[in-house]
C-alpha positions as CSV (number, residue, x, y, z in Angstrom):
1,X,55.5,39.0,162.4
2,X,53.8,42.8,162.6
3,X,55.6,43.4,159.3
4,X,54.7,40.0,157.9
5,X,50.8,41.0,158.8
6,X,51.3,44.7,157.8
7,X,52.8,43.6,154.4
8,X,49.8,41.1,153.7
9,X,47.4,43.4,154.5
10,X,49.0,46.1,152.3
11,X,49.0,43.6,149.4
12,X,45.1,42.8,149.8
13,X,44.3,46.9,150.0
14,X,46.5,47.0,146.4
15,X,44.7,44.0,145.0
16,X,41.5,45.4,145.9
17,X,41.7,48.6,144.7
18,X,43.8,47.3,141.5
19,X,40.5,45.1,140.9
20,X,38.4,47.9,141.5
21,X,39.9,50.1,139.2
22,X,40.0,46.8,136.6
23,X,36.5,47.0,136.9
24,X,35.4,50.7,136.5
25,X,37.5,50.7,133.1
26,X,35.6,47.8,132.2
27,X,32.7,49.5,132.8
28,X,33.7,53.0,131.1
29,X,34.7,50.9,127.8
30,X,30.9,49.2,128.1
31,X,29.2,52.8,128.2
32,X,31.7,53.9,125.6
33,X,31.1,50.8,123.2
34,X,26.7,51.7,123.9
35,X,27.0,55.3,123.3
36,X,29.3,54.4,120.2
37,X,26.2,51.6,118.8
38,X,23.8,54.1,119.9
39,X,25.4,57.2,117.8
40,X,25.5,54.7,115.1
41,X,21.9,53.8,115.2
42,X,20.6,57.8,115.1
43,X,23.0,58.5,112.2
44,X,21.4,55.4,110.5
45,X,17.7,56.2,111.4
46,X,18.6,59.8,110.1
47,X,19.4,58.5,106.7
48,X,16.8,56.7,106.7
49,X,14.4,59.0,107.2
50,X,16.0,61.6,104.6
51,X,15.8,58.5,102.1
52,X,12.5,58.0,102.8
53,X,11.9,61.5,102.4
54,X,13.8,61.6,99.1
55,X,11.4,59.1,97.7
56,X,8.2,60.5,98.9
57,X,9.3,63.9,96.7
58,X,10.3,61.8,94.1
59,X,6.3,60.2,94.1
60,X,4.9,62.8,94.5
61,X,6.9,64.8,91.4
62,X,6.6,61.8,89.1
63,X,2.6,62.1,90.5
64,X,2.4,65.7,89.2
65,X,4.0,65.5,85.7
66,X,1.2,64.6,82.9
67,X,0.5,61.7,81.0
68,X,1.1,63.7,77.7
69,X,4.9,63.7,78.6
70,X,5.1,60.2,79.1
71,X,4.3,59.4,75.3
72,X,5.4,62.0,73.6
């Protein structure tokens, strides 16, 4: 019977800690998957402002050439 108990107590300390490491790789894959969307999100504001940029030069050269070009 000591055995019996000693077994079943060993087998609830594994499926604890079995669940607890279950649950801190479930956790490291959530915090991988944000910082992944989040690295995605700053790349794509970054291009975004550079295209944004782009344009604004683009204005403001097409502002600075004169009229007497654009009939010639």
């Amino acid at each position: 019977m000591l055995f019996t108990l000693q077994f079943s107590f060993s087998a609830e300390a594994l499926d604890n800690h079995l669940t607890a490491v279950q649950r801190d790789r479930e956790l490291r894959s959530q915090i991988e998957e944000r910082k992944i969307r989040s690295d995605a999100a700053y790349e794509e504001a970054k291009r975004k402002v550079a295209f944004e940029k782009l344009q604004q030069e683009k204005a403001k050269a097409e502002a600075e050439v004169p009229e007497s070009l654009y009939f010639s």
